[in-house]
N, C-alpha and C positions, 0 to 999 in steps of 0.2 A: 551494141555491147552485150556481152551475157553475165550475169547476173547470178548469184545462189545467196541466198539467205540460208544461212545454218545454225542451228543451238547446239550449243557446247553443250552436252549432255551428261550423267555418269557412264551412260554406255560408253565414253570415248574415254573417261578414267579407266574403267575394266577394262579395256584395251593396251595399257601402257604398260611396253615390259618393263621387267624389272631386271632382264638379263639378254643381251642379244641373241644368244642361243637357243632362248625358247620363243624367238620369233619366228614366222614363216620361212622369212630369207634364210635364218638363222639355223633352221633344220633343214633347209635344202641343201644347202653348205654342206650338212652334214652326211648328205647322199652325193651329193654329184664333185664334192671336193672344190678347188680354186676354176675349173672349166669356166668360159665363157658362158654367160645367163642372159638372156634378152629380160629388162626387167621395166615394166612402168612403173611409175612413180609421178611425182608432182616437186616444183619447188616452191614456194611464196615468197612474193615479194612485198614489204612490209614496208611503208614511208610515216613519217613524223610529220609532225606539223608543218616541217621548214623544208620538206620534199628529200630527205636524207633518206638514205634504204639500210636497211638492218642489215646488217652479216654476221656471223657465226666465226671465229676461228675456232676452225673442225680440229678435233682432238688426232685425228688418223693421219690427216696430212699440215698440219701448222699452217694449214692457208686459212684465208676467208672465201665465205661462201653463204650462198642463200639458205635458207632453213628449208628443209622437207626431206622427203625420204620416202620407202614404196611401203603400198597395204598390206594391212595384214588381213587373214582369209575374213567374210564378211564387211571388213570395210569398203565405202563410197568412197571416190577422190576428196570430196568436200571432209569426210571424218577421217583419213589419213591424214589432208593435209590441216586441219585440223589439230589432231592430234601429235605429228610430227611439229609442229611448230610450236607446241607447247612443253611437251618433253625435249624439245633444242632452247627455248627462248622464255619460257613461262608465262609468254603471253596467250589469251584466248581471242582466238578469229572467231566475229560473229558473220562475215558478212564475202564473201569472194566474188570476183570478177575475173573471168576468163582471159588473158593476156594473149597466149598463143602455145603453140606446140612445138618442142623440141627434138628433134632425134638424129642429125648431121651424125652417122658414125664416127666422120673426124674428132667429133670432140666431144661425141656423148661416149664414146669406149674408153671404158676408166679398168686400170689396176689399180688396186688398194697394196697397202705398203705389203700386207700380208700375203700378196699374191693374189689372191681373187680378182676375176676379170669378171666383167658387166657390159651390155650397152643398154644405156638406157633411153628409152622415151618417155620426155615428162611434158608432166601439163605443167605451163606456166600459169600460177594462180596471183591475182595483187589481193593483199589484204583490205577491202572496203571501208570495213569497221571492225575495231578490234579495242581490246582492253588489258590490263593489266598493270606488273611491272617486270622487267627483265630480271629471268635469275634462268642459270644454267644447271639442268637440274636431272640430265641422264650422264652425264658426262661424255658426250659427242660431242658439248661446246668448250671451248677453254675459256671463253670472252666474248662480251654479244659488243656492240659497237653501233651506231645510225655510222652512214661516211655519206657526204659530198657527191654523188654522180662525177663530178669531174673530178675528183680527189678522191681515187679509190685505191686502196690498199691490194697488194700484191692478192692475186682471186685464185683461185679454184682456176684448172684451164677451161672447164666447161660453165661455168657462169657467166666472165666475160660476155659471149656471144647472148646470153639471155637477159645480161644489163644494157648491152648496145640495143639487140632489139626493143626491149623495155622502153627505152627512149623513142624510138623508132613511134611505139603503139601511144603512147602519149599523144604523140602530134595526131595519129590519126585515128586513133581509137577503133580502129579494125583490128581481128584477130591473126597473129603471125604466124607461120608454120616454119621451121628452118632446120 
């Protein structure tokens, strides 16, 4: 299994927009228009005590989905995903474990309602140790929620396949690629 220890730092406050337009993605947008972007990113997966996994209903498409989102210039995947998960969820990861890797074009190419195209490759991260309390606090989330594994709310079409495999790395605790 692989392993990062990380502190939640100020340097990962100074990091959090306060407007999406003046993020990375955000001024690319503003050069190359809705064009498809090959972009990496990370998502977290975050469980409870009772092995329930957190999801987000994303403000852009009224689904549920995992918390994460890509770097901004200077950040590590551990301080994106970090960081993203705090500005989606309010909670602080201290501690990540390597899941697996994503990038299936079938379901990592996403339009956003606005038109922008993406494909993305993300690292799947599980949250180790973390703390806080849930508040939704850039307004990407509408609603943070744990659910069931077996009792999961209508998703995101690309999480799905990274909660299936999720299950999958449990039993064997190898890193997936798909």
């Amino acid at each position: 299994m692989l392993f990062a220890t990380f502190r939640f730092s100020l340097e990962i406050f100074s990091r959090i927009m306060a407007n999406w337009s003046d993020s990375y993605l955000g001024k690319l947008r503003q050069i190359v228009g809705d064009r498809l972007l090959l972009l990496f990113g990370a998502r977290v997966i975050i469980e409870d005590n009772l092995g329930r996994v957190l999801l987000q209903k994303r403000s852009d498409f009224k689904l549920w989905g995992l918390p994460g989102g890509c770097p901004e210039v200077g950040d590590s995947a551990e301080e994106c995903s970090a960081r993203e998960v705090f500005e989606e969820t309010g909670l602080m990861v201290k501690r990540f474990e390597a899941v697996g890797f994503s990038s299936n074009p079938a379901y990592e190419t996403v339009t956003y309602p606005n038109g922008d195209r993406v494909q993305n490759f993300i690292l799947i991260l599980r949250a180790v140790q973390w703390e806080g309390s849930l508040a939704c606090l850039d307004g990407e989330s509408l609603a943070l929620e744990f659910f069931d594994l077996a009792d999961l709310p209508t998703l995101m079409p690309n999480d799905r396949p990274v909660l299936e495999k999720f299950q999958e790395y449990k039993k064997s605790g190898k890193f997936l690629m798909f």
